[in-house]
Structures are given as C-alpha cells and as structure tokens.
C-alpha positions in Angstrom: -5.9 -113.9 231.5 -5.5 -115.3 228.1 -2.5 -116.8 226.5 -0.4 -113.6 225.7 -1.3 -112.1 229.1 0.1 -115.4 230.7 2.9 -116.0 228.4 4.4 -112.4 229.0 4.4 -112.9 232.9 5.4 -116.6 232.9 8.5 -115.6 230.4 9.1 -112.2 232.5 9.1 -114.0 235.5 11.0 -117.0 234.8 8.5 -119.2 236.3 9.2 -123.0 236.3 6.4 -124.3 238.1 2.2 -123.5 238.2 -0.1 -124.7 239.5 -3.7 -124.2 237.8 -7.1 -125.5 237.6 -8.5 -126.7 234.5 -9.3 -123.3 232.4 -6.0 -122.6 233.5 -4.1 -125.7 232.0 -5.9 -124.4 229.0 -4.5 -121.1 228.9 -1.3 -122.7 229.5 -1.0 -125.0 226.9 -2.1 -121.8 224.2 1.0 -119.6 225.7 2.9 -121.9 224.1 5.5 -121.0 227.3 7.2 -124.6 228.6 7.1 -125.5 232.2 9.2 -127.3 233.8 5.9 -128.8 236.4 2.6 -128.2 236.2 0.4 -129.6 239.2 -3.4 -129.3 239.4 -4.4 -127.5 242.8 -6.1 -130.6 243.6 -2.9 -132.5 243.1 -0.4 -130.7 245.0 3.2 -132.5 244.7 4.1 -134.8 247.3 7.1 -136.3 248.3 9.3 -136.3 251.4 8.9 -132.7 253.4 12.6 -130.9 253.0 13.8 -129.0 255.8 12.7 -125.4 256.1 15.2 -122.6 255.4 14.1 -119.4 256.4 14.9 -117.1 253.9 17.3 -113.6 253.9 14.0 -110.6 255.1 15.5 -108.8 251.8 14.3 -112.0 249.6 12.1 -112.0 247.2 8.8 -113.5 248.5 6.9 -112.9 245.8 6.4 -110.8 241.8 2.8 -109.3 241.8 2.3 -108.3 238.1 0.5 -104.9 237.4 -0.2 -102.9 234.4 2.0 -99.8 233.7 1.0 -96.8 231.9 2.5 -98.5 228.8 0.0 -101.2 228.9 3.0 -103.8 229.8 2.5 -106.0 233.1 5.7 -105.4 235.3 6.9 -107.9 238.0 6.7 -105.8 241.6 9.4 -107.7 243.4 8.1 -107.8 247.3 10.3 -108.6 249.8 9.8 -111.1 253.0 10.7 -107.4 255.0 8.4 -105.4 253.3 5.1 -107.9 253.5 5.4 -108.6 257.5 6.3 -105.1 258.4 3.7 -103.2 256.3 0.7 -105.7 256.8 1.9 -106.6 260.7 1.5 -102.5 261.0 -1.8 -102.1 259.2 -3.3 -104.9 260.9 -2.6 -103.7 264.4 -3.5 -100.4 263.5 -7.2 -102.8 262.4 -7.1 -104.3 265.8 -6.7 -107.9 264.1 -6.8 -110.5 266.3 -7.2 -114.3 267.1 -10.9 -113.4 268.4 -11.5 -112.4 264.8 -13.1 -114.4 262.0 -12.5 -113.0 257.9 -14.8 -113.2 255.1 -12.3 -113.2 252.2 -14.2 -112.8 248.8 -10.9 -111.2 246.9 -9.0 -112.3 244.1 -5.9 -113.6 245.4 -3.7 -112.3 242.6 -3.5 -108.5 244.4 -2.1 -106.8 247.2 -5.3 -106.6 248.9 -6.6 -110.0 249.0 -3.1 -111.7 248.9 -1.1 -109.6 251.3 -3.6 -108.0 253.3 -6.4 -111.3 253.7 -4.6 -114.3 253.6 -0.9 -112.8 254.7 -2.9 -110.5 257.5 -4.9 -113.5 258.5 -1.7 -115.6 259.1 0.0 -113.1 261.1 -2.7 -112.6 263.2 -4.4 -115.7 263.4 -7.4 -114.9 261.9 -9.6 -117.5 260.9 -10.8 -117.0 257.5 -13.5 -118.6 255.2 -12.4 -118.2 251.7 -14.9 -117.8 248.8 -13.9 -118.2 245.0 -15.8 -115.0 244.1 -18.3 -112.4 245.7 -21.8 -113.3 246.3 -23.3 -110.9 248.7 -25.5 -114.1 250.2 -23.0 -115.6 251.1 -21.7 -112.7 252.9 -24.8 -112.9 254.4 -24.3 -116.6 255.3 -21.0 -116.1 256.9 -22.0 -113.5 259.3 -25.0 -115.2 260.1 -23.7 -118.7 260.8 -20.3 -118.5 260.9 -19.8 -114.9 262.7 -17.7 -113.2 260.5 -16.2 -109.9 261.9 -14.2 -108.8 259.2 -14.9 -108.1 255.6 -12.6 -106.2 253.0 -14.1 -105.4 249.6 -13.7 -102.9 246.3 -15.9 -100.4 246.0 -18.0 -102.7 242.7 -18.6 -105.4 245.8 -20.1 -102.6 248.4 -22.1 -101.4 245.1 -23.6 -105.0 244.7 -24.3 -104.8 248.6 -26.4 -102.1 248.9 -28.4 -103.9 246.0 -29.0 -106.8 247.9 -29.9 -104.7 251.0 -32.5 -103.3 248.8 -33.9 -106.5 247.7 -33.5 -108.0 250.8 -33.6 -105.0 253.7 -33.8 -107.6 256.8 -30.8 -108.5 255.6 -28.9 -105.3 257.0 -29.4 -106.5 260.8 -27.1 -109.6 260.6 -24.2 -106.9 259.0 -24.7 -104.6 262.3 -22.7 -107.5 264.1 -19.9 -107.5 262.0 -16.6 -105.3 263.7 -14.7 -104.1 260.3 -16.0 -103.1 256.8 -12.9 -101.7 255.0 -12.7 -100.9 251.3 -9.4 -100.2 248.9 -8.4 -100.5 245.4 -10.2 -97.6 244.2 -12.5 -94.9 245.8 -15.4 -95.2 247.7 -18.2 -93.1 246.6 -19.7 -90.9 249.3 -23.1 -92.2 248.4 -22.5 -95.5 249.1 -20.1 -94.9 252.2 -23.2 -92.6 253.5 -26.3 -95.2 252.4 -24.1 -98.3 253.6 -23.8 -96.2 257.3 -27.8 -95.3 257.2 -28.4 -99.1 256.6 -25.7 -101.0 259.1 -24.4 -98.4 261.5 -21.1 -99.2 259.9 -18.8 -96.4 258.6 -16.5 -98.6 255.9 -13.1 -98.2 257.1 -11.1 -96.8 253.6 -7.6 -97.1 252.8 -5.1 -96.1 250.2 -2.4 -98.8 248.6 -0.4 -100.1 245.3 1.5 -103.0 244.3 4.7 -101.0 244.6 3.9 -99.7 247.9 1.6 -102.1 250.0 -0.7 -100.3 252.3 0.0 -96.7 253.2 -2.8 -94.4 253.8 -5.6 -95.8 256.1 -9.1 -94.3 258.2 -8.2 -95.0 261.7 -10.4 -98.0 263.3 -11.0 -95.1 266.2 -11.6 -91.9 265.5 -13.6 -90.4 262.4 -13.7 -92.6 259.1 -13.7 -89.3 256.9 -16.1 -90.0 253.6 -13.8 -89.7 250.4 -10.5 -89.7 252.3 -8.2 -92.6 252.6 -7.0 -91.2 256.0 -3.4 -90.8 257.2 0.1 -92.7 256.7 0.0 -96.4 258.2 3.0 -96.6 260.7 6.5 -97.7 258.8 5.2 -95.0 255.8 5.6 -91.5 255.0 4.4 -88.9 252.1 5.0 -86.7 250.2 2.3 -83.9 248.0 4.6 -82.4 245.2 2.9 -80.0 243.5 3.5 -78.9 240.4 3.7 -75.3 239.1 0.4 -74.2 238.1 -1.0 -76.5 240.2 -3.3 -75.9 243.1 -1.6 -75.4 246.5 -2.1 -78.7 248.9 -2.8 -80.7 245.5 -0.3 -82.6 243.8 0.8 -86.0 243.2 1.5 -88.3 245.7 5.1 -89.8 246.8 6.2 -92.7 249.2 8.5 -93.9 251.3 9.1 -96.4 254.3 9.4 -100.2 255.0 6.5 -101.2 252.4 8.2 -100.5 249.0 9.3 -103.0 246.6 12.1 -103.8 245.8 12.4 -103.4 242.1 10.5 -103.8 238.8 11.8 -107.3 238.4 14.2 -107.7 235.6 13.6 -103.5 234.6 16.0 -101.5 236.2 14.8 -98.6 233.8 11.7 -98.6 234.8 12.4 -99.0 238.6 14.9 -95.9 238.0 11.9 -94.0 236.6 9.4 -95.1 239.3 11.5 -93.6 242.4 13.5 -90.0 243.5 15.9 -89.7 246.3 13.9 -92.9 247.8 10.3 -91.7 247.0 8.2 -94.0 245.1 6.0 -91.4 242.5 2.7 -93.5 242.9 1.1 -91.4 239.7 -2.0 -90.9 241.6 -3.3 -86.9 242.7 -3.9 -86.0 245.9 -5.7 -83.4 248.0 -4.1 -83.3 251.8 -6.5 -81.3 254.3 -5.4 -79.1 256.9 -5.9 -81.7 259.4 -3.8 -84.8 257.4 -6.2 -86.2 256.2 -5.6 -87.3 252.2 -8.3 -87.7 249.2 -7.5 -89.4 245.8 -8.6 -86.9 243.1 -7.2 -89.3 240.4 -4.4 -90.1 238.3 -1.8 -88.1 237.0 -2.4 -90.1 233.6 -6.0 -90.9 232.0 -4.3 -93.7 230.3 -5.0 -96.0 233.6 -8.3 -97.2 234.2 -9.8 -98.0 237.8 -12.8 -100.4 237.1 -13.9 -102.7 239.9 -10.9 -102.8 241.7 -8.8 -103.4 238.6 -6.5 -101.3 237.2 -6.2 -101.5 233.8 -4.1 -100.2 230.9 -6.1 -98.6 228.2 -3.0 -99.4 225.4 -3.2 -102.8 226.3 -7.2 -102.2 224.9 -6.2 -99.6 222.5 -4.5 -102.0 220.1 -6.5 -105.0 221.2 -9.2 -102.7 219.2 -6.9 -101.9 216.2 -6.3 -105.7 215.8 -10.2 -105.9 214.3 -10.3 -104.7 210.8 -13.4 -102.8 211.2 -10.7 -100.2 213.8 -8.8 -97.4 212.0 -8.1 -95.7 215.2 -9.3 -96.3 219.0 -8.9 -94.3 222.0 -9.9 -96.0 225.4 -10.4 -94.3 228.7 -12.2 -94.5 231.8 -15.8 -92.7 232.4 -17.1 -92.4 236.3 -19.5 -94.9 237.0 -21.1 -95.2 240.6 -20.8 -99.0 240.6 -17.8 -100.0 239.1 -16.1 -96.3 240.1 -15.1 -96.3 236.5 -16.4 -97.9 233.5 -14.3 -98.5 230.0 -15.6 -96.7 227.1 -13.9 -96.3 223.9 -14.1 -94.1 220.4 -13.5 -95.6 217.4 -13.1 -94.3 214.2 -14.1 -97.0 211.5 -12.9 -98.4 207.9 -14.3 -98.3 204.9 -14.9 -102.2 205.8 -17.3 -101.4 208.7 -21.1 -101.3 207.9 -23.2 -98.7 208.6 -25.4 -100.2 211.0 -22.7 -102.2 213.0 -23.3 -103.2 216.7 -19.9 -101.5 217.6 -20.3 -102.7 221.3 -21.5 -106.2 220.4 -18.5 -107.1 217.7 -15.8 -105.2 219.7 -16.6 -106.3 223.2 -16.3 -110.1 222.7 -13.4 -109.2 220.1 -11.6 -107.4 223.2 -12.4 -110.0 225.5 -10.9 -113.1 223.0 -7.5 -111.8 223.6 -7.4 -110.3 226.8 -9.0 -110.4 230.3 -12.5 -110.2 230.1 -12.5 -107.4 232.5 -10.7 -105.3 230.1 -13.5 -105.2 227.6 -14.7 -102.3 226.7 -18.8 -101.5 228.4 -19.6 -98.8 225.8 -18.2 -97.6 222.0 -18.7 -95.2 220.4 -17.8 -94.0 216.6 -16.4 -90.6 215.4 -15.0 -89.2 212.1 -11.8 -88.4 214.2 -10.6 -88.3 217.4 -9.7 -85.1 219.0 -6.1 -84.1 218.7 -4.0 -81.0 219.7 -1.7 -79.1 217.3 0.7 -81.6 217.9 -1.5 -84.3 217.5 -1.2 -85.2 220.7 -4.8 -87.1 221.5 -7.2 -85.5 223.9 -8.9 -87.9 226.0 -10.5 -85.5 228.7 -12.5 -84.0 225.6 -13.6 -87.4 224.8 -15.0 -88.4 228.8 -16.9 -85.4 228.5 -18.5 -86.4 225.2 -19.1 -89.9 226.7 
C-alpha cells in the first residue's frame, strides 16, 4: 500500500499502534497519520506480561479491510465467534490435524492466509513453515525436506506451478506425497485443475469465501472435487440463489447466512444496512447451483470489481488514479480473463490534447498507477480510444470494451 491507502485504514480504523518493517515505516511517515507506537517486528515491545482476559466471543478480534464497489476500503469487523466457528468447521471438514505439517506462502492481510493458515493452524495444531512470498522451489523444498502435507494457494500460484513442473517435470513426484492442495480467492481454471491432476494425482480441493463471510462453499476432502465448482455450504452456513427476473432459472446471485458473518462495516452502518436482507449477506458474486448442490462462480454481479491474482481490486480506485495524469481525459478500467492471473487489468483511455502521438500509454501509465496505489493495481495493458462507449444515458459500457480488449 502507499501512503493514502494506509492513511485511509489507519484513520478508519482508529489504529494506535503498528507494527512494520522498514518500507513500511516509510509508508507510515508519508501518511502523515500519527501513532501513538510504532515497533519494528524485530522489536516487539517488552515489558512485564499482563494477565490475560479472555475476551466477550461477540468482540471484535479483528478489521480486515477490502475494497467495495466504490473503490473505498471498508473495515469487515470479525468477531472471536465467527473466526473459531467458521475456520474450526472448515478445517475438520479438511481433516486438519496435529499429524499435519502447512506450507503457508499467503499474504497474511486476507481471510485466507490469516484466518484459514495461521488461525486454522492454531486450532488444529498444525505445524506450519511460513514463507514471505511464493516461490514454487521452495514449495518444492518443504515437501521434500520438511514433509509438508498441506498447501493452500490462488489460482496465479497454481499457474506459476505448472510452470515449474514444466521446467522441472521430476519435480511433480515429491508433490504426489502431499495430502491437501486447496485453492480460493478466485476461480480455478479447469485447465490447470485438469493438468495439475495429470501431473501429481492431486485433484486441488476448491473453495468459495469473502471477508464478510469467511469460508462458505467448499469441495469435500472425500468424495468428487468437481472442476469449476466451489462445492457445497461448509457446516455453520447456508445459501441462498436469488434470481432475478429475466434471469436464468438456477442462476442468480449468491446470499449468506450462518455463524461466519461479520459483524458490521466498521464505523458504516449504511453500508452494512446495504450489504444484508432479513440476515442474508448479498455477496455480489453470480452463481450457477446444479441439480445435485453443487455451486460455480459465473462472476460478479458488477464488472467494476476485478479478481487478479487473488486480489480483488476496485477499478474506481484505478479509474481516477488514471485521471490524476494530465495526459487522461477519461479512463475506464475493467478486468479481462487471463489464464494465469484469472483476470488481468486493462484499461481505455481517451487522451488530451497534451498527449503525444506516439506515447507508450502502458509504460507512462503503469508506473504512474503504481506511484500512488498498490502496485498490484496497475494496469497490465492500455489502450486509447476517441471515446468510450456509452448508452443513451451515458451510462458507460464496459462489457463492450472486454470484448474489444
């Protein structure tokens, strides 16, 4: 995150104490936000041990901040309840156990490498090697000599697999030993889910889950591991398909309910209003349920949120990031399918008089993107037009642009 990113949570959240590395004391001094302590993590603060109060289940145990179709970051309020219920359940239904040993390559600023890796590895006793980012060697490395029997990645990190299998196919025999490949925060391509079974004899076990929600939909560990479905409700959850009127019957968006929601939108009672109905959390994403229960994501209800690595990302935040260069007269960013990174962010532009003709669009815009938000959020391709495409009520049409792209 840069500054803006990390002053809007820290002032949202009412933070008073962080604790960063040394990029991150950067960042912090740049928000401009005071703190009341800041520790390095290799100076954790000492002094006598208080005694320890166990707190109310209902408390708050922790704000995990996520992009809303808005492009602001809100504050999902999780309470003590919801994490051990939700992530006790999902890990028994994973047969976690003490005999089990985690390769945790996640960012541990989600749901899935916070809640279900380090949080599921404390419940259940799992011993864990952490890593500070993916490197499929070391994967490797950890199954080899350490026996590793669990891995949970995105999609991108199953992607960059398969390449090192293909540079490296001996590789593929130490992987056979491992007892649990699952995969979340976006879909699983059924070419990779299909090529990663030809290569290991390992169906990746997918699941279905959101800030707001925790873990809800999951492939069972026995039984079929359908390709392109994220299975049935984890125990504690239920759902709902609405459909809407002209759409297709058995299609519609998804709702939830049960022991894993959040509490609120912290601080935004509006927009935790907006997000639930009669107890049902409208999760914005489209679903197909077959005959037999078993759901696929089709996609979002809005093409305003892109999936990309594992990330979901807000394209207003990118939209006026753009319009911020003077070269930008208008900007529309969206998501285009991309079999690595399940989607990739492209965006149309259309230019000043200031611009030159023979501008490298992606080369000025990218790093321009990138100097004021996460560098994840920058956009992979651009492209110029004399105008966007708009509806009589100038309402902009983005599908008409992924098709250009």
């Amino acid at each position: 995150y840069r500054s803006g990113e990390v002053a809007h949570i820290l002032d949202h959240s009412g933070a008073v104490t962080a604790f960063v590395d040394e990029l991150g004391a950067e960042v912090l001094a740049e928000s401009g936000v005071p703190m009341y302590r800041t520790f390095a993590v290799h100076d954790p603060p000492r002094g006598t041990p208080k005694p320890i109060v166990m707190p109310d289940d209902e408390a708050i145990a922790m704000l995990i901040y996520t992009s809303g179709t808005t492009g602001a970051s809100k504050g999902v309020a999780l309470s003590y309840r919801a994490i051990v219920a939700n992530i006790s359940a999902l890990t028994e239904l994973w047969g976690w156990s003490s005999a089990d040993r985690q390769s945790l390559m996640l960012p541990l600023f989600h749901v899935h490498g916070l809640c279900i890796g380090v949080h599921g590895a404390l419940l259940r006793r799992v011993d864990t090697v952490l890593h500070a980012r993916f490197d499929p060697a070391a994967l490797i490395d950890d199954v080899r000599a350490r026996g590793a029997s669990i891995f949970m990645g995105v999609p991108t990190m199953y992607a960059l697999l398969l390449e090192q299998l293909d540079r490296h196919p001996h590789d593929a025999e130490p992987l056979r030993d491992v007892r649990l490949f699952t995969s979340g925060s976006a879909p699983l391509s059924v070419a990779h889910f299909e090529r990663f079974r030809a290569l290991t004899g390992h169906a990746i076990l997918e699941r279905y889950g959101m800030s707001e929600t925790l873990i809800t939909l999951s492939n069972p560990l026995e039984g079929e591991r359908r390709p392109g479905s994220v299975g049935h409700p984890v125990p504690g959850c239920e759902i709902r398909v609405v459909e809407d009127e002209a759409g297709e019957p058995g299609r519609g968006e998804l709702y939830v309910r049960g022991n894993s929601l959040m509490s609120e939108y912290w601080a935004d009672p509006e927009a935790t209003a907006r997000a639930l109905e009669d107890g049902w959390f409208k999760t914005g994403d489209v679903v197909e349920r077959d005959p037999d229960g078993y759901v696929r994501i089709i996609g979002r209800t809005s093409v305003d949120i892109i999936k990309s690595g594992g990330f979901k990302i807000a394209a207003r935040e990118i939209e006026e990031a753009l319009l911020e260069h003077p070269w930008v007269a208008e900007a529309a960013v969206f998501g285009v399918p991309d079999e690595t990174w399940g989607q990739r962010i492209a965006a149309a532009v259309v230019l000043t008089a200031s611009a030159p003709d023979d501008a490298d669009l992606l080369g000025v815009l990218g790093p321009h993107v990138a100097s004021r938000l996460a560098d994840y959020k920058r956009p992979r391709q651009v492209v110029a037009l004399p105008e966007l495409p708009r509806n009589a009520l100038g309402k902009l049409q983005k599908h008409l642009l992924i098709d250009l792209i």
